[in-house]
N, C-alpha and C positions, 0 to 999 in steps of 0.2 A: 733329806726328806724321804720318806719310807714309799715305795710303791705298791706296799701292801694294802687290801682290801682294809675299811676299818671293819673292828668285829663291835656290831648294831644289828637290833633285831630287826627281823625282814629276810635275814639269807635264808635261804630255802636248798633244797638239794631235793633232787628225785634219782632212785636208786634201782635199776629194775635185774632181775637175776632170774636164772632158769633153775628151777628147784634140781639137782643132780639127785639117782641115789643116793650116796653118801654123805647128805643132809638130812637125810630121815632120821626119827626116831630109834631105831635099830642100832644107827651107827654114831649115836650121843657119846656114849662112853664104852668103847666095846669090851672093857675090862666088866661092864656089870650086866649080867645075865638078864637081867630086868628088863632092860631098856632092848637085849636083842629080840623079845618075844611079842614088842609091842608094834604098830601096823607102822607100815612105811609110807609117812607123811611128813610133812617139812615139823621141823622138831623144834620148840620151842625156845630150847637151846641157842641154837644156830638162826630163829630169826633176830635175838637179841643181839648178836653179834649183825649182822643183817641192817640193824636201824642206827647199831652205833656205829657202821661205815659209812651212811649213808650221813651221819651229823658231822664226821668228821670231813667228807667231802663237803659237807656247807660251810666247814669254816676253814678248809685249808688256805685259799687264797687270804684267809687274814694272819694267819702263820709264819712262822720262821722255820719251817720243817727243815734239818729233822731238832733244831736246837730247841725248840719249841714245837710241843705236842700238846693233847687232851688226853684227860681218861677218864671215863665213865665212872661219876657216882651215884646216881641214881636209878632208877630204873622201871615204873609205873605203867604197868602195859597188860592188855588184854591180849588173848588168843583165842579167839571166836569160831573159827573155821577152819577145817582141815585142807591143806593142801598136798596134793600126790606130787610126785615126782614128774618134772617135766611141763609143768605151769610158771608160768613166769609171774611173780612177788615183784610189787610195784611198791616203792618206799617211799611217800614225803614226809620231808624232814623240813621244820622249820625255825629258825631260834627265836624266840619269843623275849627273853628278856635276857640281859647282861648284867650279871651284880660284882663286879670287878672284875675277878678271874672264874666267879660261877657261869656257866651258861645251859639253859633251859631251852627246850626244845620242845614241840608238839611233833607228835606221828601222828599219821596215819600209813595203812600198808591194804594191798587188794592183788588179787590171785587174777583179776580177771573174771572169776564167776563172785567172788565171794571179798568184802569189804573181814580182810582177819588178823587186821590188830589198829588197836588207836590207845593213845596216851602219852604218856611223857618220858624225855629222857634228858637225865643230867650230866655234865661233864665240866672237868674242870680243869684249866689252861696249865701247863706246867711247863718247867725249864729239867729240860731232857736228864743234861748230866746231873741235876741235881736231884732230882728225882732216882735217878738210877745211883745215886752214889746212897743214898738212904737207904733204897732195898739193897745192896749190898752190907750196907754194915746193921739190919737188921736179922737178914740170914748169918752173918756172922755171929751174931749175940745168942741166934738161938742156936747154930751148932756148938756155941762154947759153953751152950747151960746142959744141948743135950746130952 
């Protein structure tokens, strides 16, 4: 008998994080000039990354980690407000529905002055090495075409 959580909607995760500098805008992609000339506020970027820690913290206890992982397929989100550096991003995360191995999720996220992102995110349950044997032999296919 498994001692694992079962994965049913209702789990919930709250996520909360102190904006650093090096989550701005600026420092998105620091190869593209673009992104360094833009103001320094929490970057759209990195809240994405942001909600899908906060989804995979709601479902870890139903996991086999690491044999058994998620990865984000979906992604339906607002970003409403600017956050500066040094404000703390608050994340609920909650699973909404289960379609096998799909899982749905509601956000919402708040800075503390400002309510700056709500919507959805998808993910979907995988088996680690097999997964990781796939992306292997599809980087192999394209270096042997490139």
């Amino acid at each position: 008998m498994s001692d694992k959580t079962p994965l049913a909607p209702g789990l919930t995760a709250t996520l909360s994080f102190v904006v650093p500098e090096h989550k701005t805008v600026p420092h998105l992609y620091p190869e593209a000039p673009e992104f360094r000339t833009m103001p320094a506020v929490f970057a759209t970027g990195f809240m994405v990354g942001l909600i899908e820690w906060a989804c995979m913290r709601a479902i870890a206890p139903c996991l086999d980690v690491p044999a058994q992982q998620s990865v984000g397929t979906d992604v339906r989100l607002s970003h409403t407000a600017a956050t500066p550096p040094g404000l703390t991003v608050t994340v609920q995360a909650r699973l909404e529905r289960v379609e096998g191995r799909k899982l749905a999720f509601s956000i919402s996220a708040h800075d503390g002055v400002d309510e700056i992102c709500r919507g959805t995110h998808e993910r979907f349950v995988i088996d680690t090495a097999r997964f990781e044997a796939k992306a292997r032999e599809k980087r192999a296919r394209a270096l042997s075409n490139g």
